[in-house]
N, C-alpha and C positions, 0 to 999 in steps of 0.2 A: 421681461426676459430679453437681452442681448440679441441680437440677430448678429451674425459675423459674415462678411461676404470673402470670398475664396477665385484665384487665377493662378495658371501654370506654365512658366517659359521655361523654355530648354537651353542650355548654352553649351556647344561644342569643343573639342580639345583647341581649337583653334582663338575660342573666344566669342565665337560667332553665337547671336540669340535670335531665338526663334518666335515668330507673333507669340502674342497673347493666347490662353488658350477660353474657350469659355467660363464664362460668372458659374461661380456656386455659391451657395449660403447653407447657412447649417446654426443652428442656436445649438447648448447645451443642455443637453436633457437635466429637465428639472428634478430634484433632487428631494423627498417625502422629508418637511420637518422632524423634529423629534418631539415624540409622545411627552407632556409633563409626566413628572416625578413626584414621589410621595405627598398624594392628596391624600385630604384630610378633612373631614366634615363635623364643624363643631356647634350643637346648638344650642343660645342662648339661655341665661339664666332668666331671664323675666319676661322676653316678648319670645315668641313664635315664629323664631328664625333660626337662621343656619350658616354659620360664616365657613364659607370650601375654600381650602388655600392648596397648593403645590408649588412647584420649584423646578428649574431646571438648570444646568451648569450657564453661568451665564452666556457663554457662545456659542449656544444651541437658543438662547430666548430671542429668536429673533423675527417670531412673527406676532398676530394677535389670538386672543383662545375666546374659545367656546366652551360653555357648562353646563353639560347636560342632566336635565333629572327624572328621573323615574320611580316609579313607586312598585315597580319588579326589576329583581335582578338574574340575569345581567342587563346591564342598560344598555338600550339598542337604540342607536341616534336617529334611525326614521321612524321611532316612536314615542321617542323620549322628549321631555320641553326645555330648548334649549332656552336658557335664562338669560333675560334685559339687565342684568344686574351690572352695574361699573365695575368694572376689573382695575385693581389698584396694585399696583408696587411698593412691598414692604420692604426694600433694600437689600441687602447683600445679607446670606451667610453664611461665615468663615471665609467673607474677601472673593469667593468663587461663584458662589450658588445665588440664582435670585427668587426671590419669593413674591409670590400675586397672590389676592384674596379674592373675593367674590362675596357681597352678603346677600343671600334667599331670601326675600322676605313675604313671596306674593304664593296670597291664597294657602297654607298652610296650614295642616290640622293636626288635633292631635288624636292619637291613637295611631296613625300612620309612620312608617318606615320611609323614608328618601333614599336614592341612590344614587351618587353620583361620579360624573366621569367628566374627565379634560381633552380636549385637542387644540392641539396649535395648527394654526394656521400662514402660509409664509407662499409666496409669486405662487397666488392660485390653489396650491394643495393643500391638504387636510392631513395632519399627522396621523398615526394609527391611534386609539382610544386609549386612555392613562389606564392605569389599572384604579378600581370604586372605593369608594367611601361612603359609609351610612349614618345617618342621625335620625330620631324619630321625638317624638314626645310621650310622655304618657297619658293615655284616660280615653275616656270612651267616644264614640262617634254619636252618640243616639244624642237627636236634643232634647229640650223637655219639653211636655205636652205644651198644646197652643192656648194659650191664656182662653179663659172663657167668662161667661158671665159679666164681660165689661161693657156699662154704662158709661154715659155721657149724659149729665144734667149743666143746663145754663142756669145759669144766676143774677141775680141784682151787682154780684162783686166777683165772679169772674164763672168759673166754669168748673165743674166736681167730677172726676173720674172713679167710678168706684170697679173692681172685678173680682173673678173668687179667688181662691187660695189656690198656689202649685204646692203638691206637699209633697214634691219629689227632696230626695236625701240632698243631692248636691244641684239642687237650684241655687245659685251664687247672684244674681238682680233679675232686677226687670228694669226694661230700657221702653220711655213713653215716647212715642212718636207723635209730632202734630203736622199738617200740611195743608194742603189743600185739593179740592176734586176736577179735575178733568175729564175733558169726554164728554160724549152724548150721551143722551138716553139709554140706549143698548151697551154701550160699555162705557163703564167708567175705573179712571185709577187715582189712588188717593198717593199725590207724590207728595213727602212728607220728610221731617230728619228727626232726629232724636232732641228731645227737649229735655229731658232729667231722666238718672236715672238713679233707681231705688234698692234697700234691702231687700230677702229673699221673703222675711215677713210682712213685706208693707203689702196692701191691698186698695190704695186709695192715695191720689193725686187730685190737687186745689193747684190750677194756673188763674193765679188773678189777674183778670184782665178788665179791659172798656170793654163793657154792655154796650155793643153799636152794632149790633146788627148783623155782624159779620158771619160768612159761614166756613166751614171746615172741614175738616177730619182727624181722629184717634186711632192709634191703633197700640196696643203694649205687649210687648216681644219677652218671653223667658231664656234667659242665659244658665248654663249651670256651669260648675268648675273646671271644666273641660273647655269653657268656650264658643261650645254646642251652641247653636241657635237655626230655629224653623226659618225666620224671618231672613237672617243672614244667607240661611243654607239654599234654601227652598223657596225663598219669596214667601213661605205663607204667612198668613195672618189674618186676623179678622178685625175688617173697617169699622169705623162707627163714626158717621157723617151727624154734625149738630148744625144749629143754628145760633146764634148768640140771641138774647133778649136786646131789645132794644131802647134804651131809656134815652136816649141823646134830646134835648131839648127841641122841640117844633121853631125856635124861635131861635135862629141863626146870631151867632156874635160878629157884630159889624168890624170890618178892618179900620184902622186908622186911629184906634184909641192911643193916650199918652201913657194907659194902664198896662206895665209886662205883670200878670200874677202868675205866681206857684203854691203851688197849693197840695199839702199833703198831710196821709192820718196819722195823728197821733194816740197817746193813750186815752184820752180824753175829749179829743174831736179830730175838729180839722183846722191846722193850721195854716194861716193865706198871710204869703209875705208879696208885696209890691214895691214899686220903685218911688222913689221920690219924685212925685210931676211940679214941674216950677208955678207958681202963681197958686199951687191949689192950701185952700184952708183947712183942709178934712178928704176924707173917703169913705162913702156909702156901699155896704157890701151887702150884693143881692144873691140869695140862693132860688134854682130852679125851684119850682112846686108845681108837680105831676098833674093834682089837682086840678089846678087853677088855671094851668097851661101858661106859668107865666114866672117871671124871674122875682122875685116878694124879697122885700127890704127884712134883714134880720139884724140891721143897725139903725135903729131908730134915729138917733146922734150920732153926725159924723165920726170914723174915726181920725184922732188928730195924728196918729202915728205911719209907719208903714207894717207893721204885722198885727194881726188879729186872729184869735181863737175861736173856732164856733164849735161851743160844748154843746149845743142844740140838735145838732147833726145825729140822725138815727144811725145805728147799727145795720150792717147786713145791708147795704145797698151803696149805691153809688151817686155822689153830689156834684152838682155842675154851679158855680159861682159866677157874678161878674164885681167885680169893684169900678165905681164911677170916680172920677177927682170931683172933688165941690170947690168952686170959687167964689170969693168973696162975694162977689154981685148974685151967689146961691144957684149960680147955671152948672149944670153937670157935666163934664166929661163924654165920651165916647167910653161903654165900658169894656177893659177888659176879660176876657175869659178864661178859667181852667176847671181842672174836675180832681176827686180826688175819691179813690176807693173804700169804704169802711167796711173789715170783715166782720162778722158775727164776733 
């Protein structure tokens, strides 16, 4: 705001002027914006949201707005949550009028009413409150019961989730969470994100992964058509801490081989593709054996190519490989390493 400073001389019929008289100052009393014009609250057809828009003649838009929401009416701004949303300028209309939008999208449920109101803002002051606009959704608040009955078994080829059935009407998924455990002994939390998520009838999840020992945590959340969720809503849910089985070879693969393998299942085994190493005449391909605690040749005669099948490879468990290069003079390689999953 302006500050304006003020002095007062006199001058007589004669012409004569008189000193200066003392300084004043005086600004002009600031003047209350103008409240937006016909809000409007309209919510989405697919997500769970709410686009609020109003208007004012444009030489009244002359400050920034505020958009207030509540879920009673009338909305009362030292109760109400005023929204982080960007305020956008959808241009002119009829040449006069300007129009701003607002899109709602945080935390919003459905079964609930919204209600909302505008103020502009302009040097300091707050308009008076727009007149409201409402939007809601349809369906219900309640979520569905909390999953129950969910195991967690390891395996040779990854990890088996089983749980009971939700036989509520409008359960719409289940959403599997996997993570890991934090904490002491006395508390722990399983911080985790969502990893698949399932129909209303499925009751079982296969993450296949490496048997290496690792551990974890599960947990699986029930959604119904409304959106409803314990987990979302409430934080609840029920952990279930595993440990992975552990089949990784006692017998470390040394660095510095000229062998890159890849190595993965097909219908019929396991397919191992390698690189071509210069000078070499063949390639010996060794699979772990648990047994024996040791890497055992399952190529008697080199192979003379770069890929090889091993139809030998059991079911249900998981294969660790190395391929050697062989050189003419019959000295081996440095082997490389990979592993490769086979489910049931």
């Amino acid at each position: 705001m302006t500050q304006y400073f003020y002095t007062v001389i006199a001058t007589d019929a004669a012409g004569n002027i008189s000193g200066r008289s003392a300084t004043a100052s005086a600004a002009p009393l600031a003047i209350r914006p103008d409240a937006p014009r016909n809000v409007a609250a309209v919510p989405s057809g697919s997500v769970i949201a709410v686009k609020v828009t109003w208007s004012l003649p444009r030489e009244q838009a002359v400050g920034s707005y505020t958009v207030y929401r509540s879920t009673t009416s009338p909305v009362d701004p030292s109760t109400a949550t005023a929204l982080s949303c960007a305020i956008r300028g959808e241009g002119e209309l009829g040449g006069a009028t300007a129009q701003f939008s607002c899109n709602d999208q945080a935390s919003l449920r459905r079964g609930v009413t919204y209600h909302y109101a505008v103020t502009q803002t302009a040097d300091g002051l707050e308009s008076p409150l727009s007149g409201e606009a409402s939007a809601g959704f349809p369906g219900d608040e309640e979520p569905p019961a909390l999953v129950s009955g969910l195991t967690v078994v390891p395996t040779e080829y990854g990890v088996s989730l089983h749980w009971d059935p939700n036989t509520e009407p409008d359960l719409a998924r289940y959403t599997v969470y996997r993570g890991e455990v934090y904490g002491d002994e006395e508390e722990q939390v399983c911080l985790a994100s969502a990893v698949e998520w399932l129909s209303p009838g499925t009751t079982e999840y296969f993450a296949e992964r490496l048997p290496d020992g690792e551990e974890g945590c599960y947990f699986v959340d029930a959604t119904d058509t409304s959106g409803n969720s314990l987990f979302l809503s409430e934080r609840e849910t029920t952990v279930v801490e595993f440990k992975e089985l552990d089949l990784t070879p006692s017998v470390g693969t040394p660095e510095g081989s000229p062998v890159e393998l890849t190595a993965h299942a097909v219908s019929d085994g396991v397919r191992l593709g390698w690189n071509d190493v210069a000078d070499a005449v063949g390639y010996l391909v060794y699979r772990w054996d648990r047994d024996t605690g040791r890497y055992e040749s399952v190529t008697p005669e080199p192979v003379t190519g770069t890929a090889w099948t091993d139809t030998t490879a059991p079911r249900g468990t998981t294969h660790f490989y190395w391929v050697r290069a062989v050189y003419a003079d019959g000295t081996e390689s440095l082997p490389g390493g990979g592993h490769a999953i086979l489910t049931p």
